[in-house]
C-alpha positions in Angstrom: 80.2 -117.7 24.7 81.9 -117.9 21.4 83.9 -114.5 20.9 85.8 -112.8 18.1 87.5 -109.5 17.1 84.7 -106.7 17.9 81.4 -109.1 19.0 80.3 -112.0 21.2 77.4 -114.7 20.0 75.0 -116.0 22.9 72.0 -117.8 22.5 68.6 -116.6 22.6 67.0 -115.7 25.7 63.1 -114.8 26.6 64.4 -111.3 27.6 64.7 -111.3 24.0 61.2 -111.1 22.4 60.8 -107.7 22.3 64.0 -107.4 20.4 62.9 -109.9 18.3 59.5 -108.3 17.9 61.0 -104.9 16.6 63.6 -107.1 14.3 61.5 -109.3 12.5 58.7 -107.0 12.2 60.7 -104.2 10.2 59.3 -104.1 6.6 63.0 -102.6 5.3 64.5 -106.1 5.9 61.9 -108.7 4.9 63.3 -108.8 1.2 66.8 -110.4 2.8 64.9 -112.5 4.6 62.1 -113.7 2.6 59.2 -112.5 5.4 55.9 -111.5 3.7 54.1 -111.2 7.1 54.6 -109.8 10.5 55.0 -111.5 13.6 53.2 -111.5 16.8 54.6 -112.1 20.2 53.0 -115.3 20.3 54.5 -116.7 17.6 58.3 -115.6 19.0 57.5 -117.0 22.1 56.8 -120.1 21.2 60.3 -119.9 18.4 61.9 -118.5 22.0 60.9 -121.2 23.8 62.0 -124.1 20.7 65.4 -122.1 20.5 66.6 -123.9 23.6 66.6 -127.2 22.2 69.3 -128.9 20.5 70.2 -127.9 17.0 70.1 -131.6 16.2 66.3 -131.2 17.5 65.6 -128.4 15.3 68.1 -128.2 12.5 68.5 -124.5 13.2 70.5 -122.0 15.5 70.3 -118.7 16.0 72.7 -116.7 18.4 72.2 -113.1 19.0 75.4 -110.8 18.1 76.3 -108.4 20.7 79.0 -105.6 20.8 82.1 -104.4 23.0 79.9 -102.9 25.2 77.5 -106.5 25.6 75.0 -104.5 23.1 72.7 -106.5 20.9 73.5 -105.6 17.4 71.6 -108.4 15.4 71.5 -111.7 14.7 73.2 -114.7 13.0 71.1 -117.9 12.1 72.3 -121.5 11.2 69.6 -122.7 9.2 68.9 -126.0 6.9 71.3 -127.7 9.4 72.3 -131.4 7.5 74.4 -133.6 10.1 74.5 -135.9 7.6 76.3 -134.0 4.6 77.9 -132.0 7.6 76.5 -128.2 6.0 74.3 -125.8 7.2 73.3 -122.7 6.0 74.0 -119.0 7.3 71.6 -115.8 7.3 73.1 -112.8 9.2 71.5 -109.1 9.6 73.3 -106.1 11.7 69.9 -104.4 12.9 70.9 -100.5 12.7 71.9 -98.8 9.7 74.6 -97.2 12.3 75.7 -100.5 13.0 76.9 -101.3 10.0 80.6 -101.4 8.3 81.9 -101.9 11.4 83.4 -105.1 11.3 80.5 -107.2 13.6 79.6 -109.3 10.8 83.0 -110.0 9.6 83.9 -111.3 13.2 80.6 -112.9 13.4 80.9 -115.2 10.2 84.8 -115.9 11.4 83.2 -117.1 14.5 80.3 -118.7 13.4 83.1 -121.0 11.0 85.4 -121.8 14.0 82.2 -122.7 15.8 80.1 -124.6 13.0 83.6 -126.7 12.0 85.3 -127.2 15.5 81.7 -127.8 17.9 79.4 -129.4 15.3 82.2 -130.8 12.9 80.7 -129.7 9.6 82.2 -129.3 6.2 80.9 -126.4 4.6 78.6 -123.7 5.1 76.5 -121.6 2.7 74.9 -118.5 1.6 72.0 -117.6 -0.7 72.4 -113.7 -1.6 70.5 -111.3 -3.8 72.9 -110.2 -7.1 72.1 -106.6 -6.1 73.3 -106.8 -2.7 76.6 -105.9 -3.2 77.3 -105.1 0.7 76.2 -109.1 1.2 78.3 -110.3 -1.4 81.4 -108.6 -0.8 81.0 -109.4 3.5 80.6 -113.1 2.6 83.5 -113.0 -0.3 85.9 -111.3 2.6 84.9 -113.9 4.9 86.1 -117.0 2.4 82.6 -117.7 0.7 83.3 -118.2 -3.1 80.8 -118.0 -5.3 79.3 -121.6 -6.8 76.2 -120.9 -9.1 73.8 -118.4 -9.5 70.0 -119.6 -9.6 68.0 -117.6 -12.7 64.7 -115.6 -11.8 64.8 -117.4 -8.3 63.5 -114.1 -6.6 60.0 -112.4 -7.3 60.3 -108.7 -6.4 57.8 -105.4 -7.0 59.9 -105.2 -10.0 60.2 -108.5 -11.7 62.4 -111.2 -10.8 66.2 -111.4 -10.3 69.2 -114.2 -9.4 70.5 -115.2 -6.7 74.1 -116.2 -6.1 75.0 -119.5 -4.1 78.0 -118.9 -1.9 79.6 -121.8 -0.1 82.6 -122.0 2.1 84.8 -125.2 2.7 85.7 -125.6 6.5 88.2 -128.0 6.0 
């Protein structure tokens, strides 16, 4: 189990569709996470049941974030996984509003770092955040994410469009 500060990562496990099924189903969130559609427990089965394969199978991790007290807070993905150019990159959410500001994903992208250069050997990791998500930005600034470019009118929203920012962090 790979462990830092406040939390401890774990993979996915069935027990954790239901979870799943209440996270990736709340409207509030699907903006961060480019969702447009809901779910069904079908569907997370069968994402359950790919998650235990090897990353190098799927090119994508995701390890559920869990408190002191062995609470499931959220979630932390490795996505667009490149073995090759030795990058992958990182999507994080901290479920409860409650939750939040309280250091789990601080810890949780220090671990996901020692993890992603010292297991899998990569270079670099990235981000793609909103330029109005301030919280984002200034969680993956503190964690050692600079910012590289910014990509023009690269997200359609209910109110026009707006930029995203390209963070990456060097490993080594």
């Amino acid at each position: 189990m790979l462990t830092y500060g406040k939390i401890s990562l774990r993979p996915l496990e069935p027990e954790d569709i239901d979870l799943l099924y209440q996270w990736e189903n709340n409207i509030e969130i699907w903006q961060v996470s480019n969702t447009k559609a809901p779910f069904s427990k079908h569907i997370l089965a069968q994402y359950l049941a790919e998650s235990a394969k090897d990353i190098y199978a799927t090119r994508q991790l995701r390890l559920i974030i869990q408190d002191e007290n062995m609470q499931a807070v959220g979630a932390v993905d490795l996505f667009d996984f490149e073995p090759y150019h030795l990058r992958a990159g990182v999507g994080i959410l901290i479920h409860q509003t409650e939750d939040r500001g309280k250091g789990y994903a601080g810890d949780t992208l220090l671990a996901l770092s020692v993890y992603a250069l010292e297991v899998l050997g990569l270079k670099q990791l990235y981000a793609n955040i909103a330029v109005d998500n301030a919280v984002s930005i200034h969680l993956f600034e503190k964690a050692g994410f600079q910012q590289s470019g910014i990509k023009k009118d690269w997200l359609k929203t209910r109110n026009g469009w707006k930029d995203e920012i390209l963070f990456q962090k060097s490993l080594c």
